[in-house]
N, C-alpha and C positions, 0 to 999 in steps of 0.2 A: 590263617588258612594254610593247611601243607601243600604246597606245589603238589604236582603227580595227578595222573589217568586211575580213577577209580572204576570200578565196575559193580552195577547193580543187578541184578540174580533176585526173581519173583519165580518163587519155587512152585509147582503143581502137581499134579498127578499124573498128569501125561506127557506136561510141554512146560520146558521153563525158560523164562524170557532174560534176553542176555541185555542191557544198556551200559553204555561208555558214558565216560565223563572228558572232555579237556584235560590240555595241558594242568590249566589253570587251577580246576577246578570247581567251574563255574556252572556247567551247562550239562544236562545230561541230556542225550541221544541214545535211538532202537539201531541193538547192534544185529542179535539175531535170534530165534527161538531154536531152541535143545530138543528134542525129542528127549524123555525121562525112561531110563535105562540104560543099558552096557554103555560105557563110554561118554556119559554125559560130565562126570565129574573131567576128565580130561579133555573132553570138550571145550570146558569153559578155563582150564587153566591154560589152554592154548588160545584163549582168547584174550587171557591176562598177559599171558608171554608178549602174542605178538604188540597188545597195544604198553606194553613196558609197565604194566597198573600197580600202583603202590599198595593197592588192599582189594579188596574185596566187600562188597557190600550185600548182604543175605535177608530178605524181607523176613521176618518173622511175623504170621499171620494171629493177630490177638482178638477176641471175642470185640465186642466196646465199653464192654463192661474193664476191659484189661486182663483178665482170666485166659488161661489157655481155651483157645478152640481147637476143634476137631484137627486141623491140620496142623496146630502149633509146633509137635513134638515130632513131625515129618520134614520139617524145615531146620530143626534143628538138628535132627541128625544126617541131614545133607549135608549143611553148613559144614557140622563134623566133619564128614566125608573130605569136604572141599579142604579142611583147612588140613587133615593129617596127609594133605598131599600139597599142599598148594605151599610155595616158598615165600609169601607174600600174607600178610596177618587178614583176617577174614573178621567181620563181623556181624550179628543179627542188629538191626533196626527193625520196628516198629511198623508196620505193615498195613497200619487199619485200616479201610476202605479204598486202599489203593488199584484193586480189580474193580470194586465198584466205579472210581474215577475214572479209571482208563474204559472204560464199556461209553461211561454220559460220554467220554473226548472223544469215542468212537462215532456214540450217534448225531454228535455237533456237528463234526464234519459230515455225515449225510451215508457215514457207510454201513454196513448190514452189522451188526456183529458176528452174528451167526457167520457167515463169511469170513469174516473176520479175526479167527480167535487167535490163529499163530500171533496176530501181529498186536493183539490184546493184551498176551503175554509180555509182548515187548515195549508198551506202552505201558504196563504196569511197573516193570522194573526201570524205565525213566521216570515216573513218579517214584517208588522207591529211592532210588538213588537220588533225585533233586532233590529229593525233602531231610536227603541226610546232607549233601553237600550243606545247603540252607542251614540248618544246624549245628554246622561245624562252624560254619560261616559265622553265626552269629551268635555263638554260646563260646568258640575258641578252644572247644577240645574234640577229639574224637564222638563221631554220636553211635551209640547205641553200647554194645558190648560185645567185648572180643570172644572169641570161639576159642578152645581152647580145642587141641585136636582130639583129645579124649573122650571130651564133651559128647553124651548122649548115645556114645557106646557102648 
């Protein structure tokens, strides 16, 4: 596992949820949700600056079939976005049902979601991120695939 502070990014149409990872590696945490427009890609590379993050991590939203869905090709050219700015490698993971999980951990705990959505963003992009940390963890490479800045423009 690479040492370094990653960051997980669950992309939306309105709000995109910012999570941290440890020094280690280990644990991902809700950093903050984006409002989506002017200034959101600098947003979050000010987010990468100040926690010193080694990469960047970009949910890619995929049908379950594996097929691109509706939002697939909105996420990756964020990613884009992020990466033909960002000085730190970016990458798309694997996204499935991660809004779904983050809504059920919403109503375990007892809270509205409706109420709730900033911070559903930001528990989407902690599931996002753990489940790649996890897979780095235990596969010993990089997970998902790098963004190339180009990519989707």
């Amino acid at each position: 596992m690479r040492p370094g502070v990653r960051l997980g990014i669950d992309v939306g149409k309105v709000r995109i949820g910012v999570a941290s990872s440890d020094p280690h590696g280990m644990l991902a945490t809700p950093v903050v949700t984006v409002q989506r427009g002017d200034g959101d890609v600098e947003r979050i590379l000010a987010e990468a600056a100040e926690r010193a993050a080694i990469e960047i991590v970009v949910g890619l939203p995929l049908a379950l079939s594996g097929a691109d869905s509706a939002s697939t090709q909105d996420a990756r050219d964020f990613a884009s976005r992020v990466a033909s700015a960002a000085t730190v490698p970016v990458r798309l993971v694997d996204e499935r049902l991660s809004t779904v999980s983050a809504h059920r951990a919403m109503r375990a705990t007892g809270r509205s979601t409706r109420k709730s959505r900033p911070v559903i963003d930001q528990v989407a992009a902690v599931i996002i991120l753990q489940h790649a940390l996890d897979a780095e963890r235990s596969g010993g490479t990089p997970p998902g695939a790098a963004v190339e800045p180009d990519e989707g423009t």
